[in-house]
C-alpha positions, 0 to 999 in steps of 0.5 A, a space after each residue: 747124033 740122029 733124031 727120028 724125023 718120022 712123026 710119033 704117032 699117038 696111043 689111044 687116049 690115057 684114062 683115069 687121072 693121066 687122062 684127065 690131065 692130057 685131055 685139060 692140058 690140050 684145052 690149053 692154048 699157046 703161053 702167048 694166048 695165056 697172056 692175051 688172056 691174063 691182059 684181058 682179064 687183068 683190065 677187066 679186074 683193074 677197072 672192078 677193082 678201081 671203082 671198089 676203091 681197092 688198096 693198100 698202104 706201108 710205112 716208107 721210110 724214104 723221101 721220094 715216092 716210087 712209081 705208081 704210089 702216092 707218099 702221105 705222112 710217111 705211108 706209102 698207098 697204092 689206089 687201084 687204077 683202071 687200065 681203061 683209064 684215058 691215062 693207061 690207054 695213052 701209056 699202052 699205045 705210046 709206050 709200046 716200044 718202051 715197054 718191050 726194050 725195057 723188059 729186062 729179061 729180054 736183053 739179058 737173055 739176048 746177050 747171052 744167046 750171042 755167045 751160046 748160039 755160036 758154041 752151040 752152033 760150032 758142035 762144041 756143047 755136043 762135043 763136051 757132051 760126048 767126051 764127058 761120057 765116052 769112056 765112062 766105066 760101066 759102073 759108074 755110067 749112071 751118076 755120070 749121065 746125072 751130073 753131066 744131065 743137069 750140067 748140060 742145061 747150059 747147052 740149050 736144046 742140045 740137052 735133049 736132042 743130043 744127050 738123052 739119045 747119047 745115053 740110050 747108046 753108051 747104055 745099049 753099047 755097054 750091053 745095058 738096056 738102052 731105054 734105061 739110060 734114057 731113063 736116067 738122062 730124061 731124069 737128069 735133063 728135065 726132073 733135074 732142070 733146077 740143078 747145075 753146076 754153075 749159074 747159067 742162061 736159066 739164071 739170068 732169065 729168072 733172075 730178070 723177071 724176079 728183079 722186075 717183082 722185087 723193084 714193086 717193094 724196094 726199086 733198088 733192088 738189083 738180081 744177083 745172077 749167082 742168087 742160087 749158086 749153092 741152092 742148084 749145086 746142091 740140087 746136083 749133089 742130093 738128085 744125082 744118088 737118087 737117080 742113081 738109086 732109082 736107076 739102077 735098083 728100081 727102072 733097070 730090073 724092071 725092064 730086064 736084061 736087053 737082048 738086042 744086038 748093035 747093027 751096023 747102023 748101031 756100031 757107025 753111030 756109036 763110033 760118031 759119039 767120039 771125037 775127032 782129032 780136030 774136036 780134040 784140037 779144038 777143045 783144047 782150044 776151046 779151054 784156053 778161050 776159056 781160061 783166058 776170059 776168066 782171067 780177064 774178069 778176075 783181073 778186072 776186080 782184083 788188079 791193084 789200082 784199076 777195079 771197074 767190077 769193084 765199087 770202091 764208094 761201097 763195103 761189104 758184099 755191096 763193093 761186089 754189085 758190079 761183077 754180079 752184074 758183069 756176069 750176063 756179059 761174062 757168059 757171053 763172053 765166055 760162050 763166045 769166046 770158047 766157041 769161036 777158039 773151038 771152031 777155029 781150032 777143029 776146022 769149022 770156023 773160016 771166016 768173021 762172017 761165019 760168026 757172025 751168021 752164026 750170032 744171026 742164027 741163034 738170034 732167030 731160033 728167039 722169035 718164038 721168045 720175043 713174040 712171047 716176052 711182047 705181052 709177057 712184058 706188057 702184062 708186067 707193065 700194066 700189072 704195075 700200072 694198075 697197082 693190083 700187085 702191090 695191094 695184093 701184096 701188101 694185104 696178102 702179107 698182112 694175113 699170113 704175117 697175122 696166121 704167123 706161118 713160119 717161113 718155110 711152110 710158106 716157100 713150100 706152098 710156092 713150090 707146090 703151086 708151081 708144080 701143078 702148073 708145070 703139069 699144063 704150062 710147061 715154060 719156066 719163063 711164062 709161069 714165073 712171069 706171071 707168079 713173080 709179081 705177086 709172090 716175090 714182093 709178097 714174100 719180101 714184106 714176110 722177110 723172105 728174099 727175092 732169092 729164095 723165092 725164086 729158088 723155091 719156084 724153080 725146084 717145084 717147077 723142076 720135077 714135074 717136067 718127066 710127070 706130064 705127056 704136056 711137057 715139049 719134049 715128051 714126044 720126042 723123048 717118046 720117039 727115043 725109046 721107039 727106036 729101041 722098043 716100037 711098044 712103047 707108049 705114053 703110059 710106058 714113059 710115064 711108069 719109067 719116069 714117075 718113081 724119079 718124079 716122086 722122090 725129086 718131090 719128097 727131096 726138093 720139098 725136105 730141101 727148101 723146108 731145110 734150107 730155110 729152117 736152118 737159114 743157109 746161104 743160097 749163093 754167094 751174099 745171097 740168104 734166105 731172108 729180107 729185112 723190110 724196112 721197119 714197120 713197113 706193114 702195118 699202122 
């Protein structure tokens, strides 16, 4: 698939509110310069908060103090500590590599990018891509775009760089207005970035810092990468007939019928969307790949006798630990797998050494991320050293639990929180890394489960991606539709984009109000609620 590789040139500055919003967000520096920021300013509060004398104390129930608390008569305290401190000073420098090989969204997502690098890497997410929309039937080429949207979240960058343009030429090849399935697919891939059908890369990265936060309050607790499952496959379900809905009945009439003609360059790109016979043989191969590692894993917990993915020493949904844990190297497992069988099989894999390089590759398209993650995990790190999380915690649920909030008036404070964020900041990773030390263990003493939380940060931080010029993608998505129409500006874009962005707001809000008033499971052993320790708050 082609991209424009001239640069977009920009339109004269939005006034009014978008205005407003492009101007403040350019004053923004880079997520990494966030954290410097946030580092500095933390150490300077730390050592305020330690010569005020801040802190909180809990009930604790259990005979060892967990790190960075002092244990008295059964309570736990936390004393604010300053960084400046000789102590925190020694731990910053000697601790440094610790620090950054300890963050444990780092090596998870390290993992994972093993495997995906190659499946994406060998053309086989692209090709799912484009046999899953190829011969779509026009009536139901919308909801199509929508489901395999947010499906294709899995495929990385390849969501935007390959099926957003895709759309915009299945659209125009069916005599539809392509800007209108660039519409569709832009709703799907970034308003819609909180839905899949299956858990995935976004999974394990917010699941990792949600774990750093929930150890603050119980240092047991560990991610269950599945955590969301129901939540994001329902997300699908309710935003796929609203993208249909809005697509089709509102952005489609709007913009009228297309007149343009397919040229020559159209038909050749057109007839590239297909696949080849070696595509088709490689994704057979690709699925047996597949089928393969599934069944290993299903034999690894089930096979009589022999039961590594099974703790047999616990009962209930406890004896499941492992597998959910085995999951991060399951999908590696399955990228890697898949990717390497397709390669083989459509011609583009001929040696070990490829696979390997490959692997290398996708290793370093990270550095941007490991750059970040070096002070997102030290701001972590001295966040807990200087004990200002949990106090915070601690004494922000003891004012809600005395305001009596029910709960899901609180997650939806959470969701619009991180909604307005998104307008400026707009990486899920560096918003939740800097929320979830707060909110997460804030939310457990309330009675509310890290997974739910979490579910609630990821739908505010979902809608609003198609509501801001700020957003990463936004220029080239911009650069589709001057393809297809050279007047097209930021504030066209945005006036396609926004009737999606309010009706995901109206939808994602009813959702978690609903999911925690009627207590549904998020995914498998994974609920709305956490049951805290009794009296864990209070005297």
């Amino acid at each position: 698939m082609t991209t424009p590789n001239a640069e977009v040139p920009r339109d004269t500055p939005q006034k009014g509110l978008l205005g407003a919003v492009e101007r403040i967000g350019n004053l923004l520096p880079d997520p990494v310069m966030i954290f410097v920021w946030l580092i500095a300013g933390l150490m300077v509060l730390s050592a305020f908060a330690a010569a005020m004398g801040w802190q909180a104390s809990l009930a604790y129930l259990g005979d060892k103090a967990p790190p960075f608390a002092d244990l008295e008569n059964g309570r736990l305290t936390f004393t604010a500590q300053s960084l400046f401190s000789e102590e925190n000073i020694e731990r910053l420098l000697t601790e440094m590599p610790r620090t950054l090989a300890g963050f444990a969204p780092l090596g998870q997502v390290l993992v994972i990018i093993f495997g995906a690098a190659v499946a994406e890497r060998v053309g086989l997410l692209s090709a799912l891509i484009r046999v899953s929309l190829r011969d779509a039937p026009r009536v139901i080429l919308t909801p199509l775009v929508a489901v395999i949207g947010m499906t294709s979240h899995h495929a990385a960058d390849a969501a935007y760089v390959v099926f957003i343009p895709l759309a915009g030429l299945l659209y125009a090849a069916v005599g539809r207005h392509p800007l209108v399935g660039i519409a569709a697919a832009f709703a799907a891939v970034s308003g819609g970035f909180a839905g899949n059908i299956s858990p995935g890369q976004s999974d394990i990265l917010l699941f990792g810092f949600t774990q750093e936060a929930a150890r603050i309050i119980d240092p047991s607790w560990t991610m269950n990468p599945l955590g969301n499952w129901w939540f994001i496959l329902a997300i699908v379900v309710v935003f796929t007939p609203i993208i249909w809905f809005v697509t089709d009945r509102i952005i489609e009439p709007r913009l009228g019928n297309w007149s343009g003609q397919a040229d020559e360059a159209l038909k050749a790109e057109v007839a590239r969307s297909g696949l080849t016979d070696a595509e088709r043989r490689g994704l057979r191969w690709a699925g047996l790949a597949a089928l393969a590692v599934v069944a290993v894993f299903a034999a690894l917990a089930l096979w009589p006798g022999y039961t590594p993915l099974i703790d047999e020493t616990e009962t209930g949904p406890a004896q499941l630990q492992p597998f959910y844990t085995a999951l991060i190297a399951g999908f590696m497992l399955l990228f890697l797998a898949s990717g390497i069988a397709f390669g083989v099989g459509a011609g583009v894999l001929r040696s070990t050494g490829e696979v390997v390089n490959q692997m290398a590759e996708g290793v370093r398209t990270m550095a941007p991320y490991i750059v970040f993650v070096f002070f997102a995990a030290h701001f972590v790190a001295m966040f807990n050293w200087s004990r200002l999380g949990p106090i915070a915690a601690i004494n922000g649920a003891e004012t809600l639990q005395a305001l009596a909030l029910p709960a899901p008036l609180l997650l939806v404070t959470v969701q619009a929180f991180s909604s307005v964020l998104d307008l400026f900041i707009g990486s899920a990773s560096a918003k939740w890394s800097a929320m979830a030390p707060v909110v997460v263990p804030m939310f457990m003493l309330l009675g509310i489960s890290p997974e739910m939380t979490t579910a609630a940060y990821r739908m505010g931080d979902s809608y609003t991606n198609i509501m801001t010029p700020l957003m990463s993608y936004f220029p080239l998505v911009l650069a589709f539709c001057r393809r297809w129409d050279s007047g097209v500006g930021v504030g066209s874009l945005l006036a396609m984009m926004l009737p999606y962005a309010l009706c995901f707001m109206g939808a994602g809000m009813a959702m978690t109000l609903g999911w925690a008033f009627f207590d549904l499971p998020l995914g498998p052993h994974a609920g709305v609620h956490y049951t805290p320790p009794a009296g864990l708050l209070g005297p």
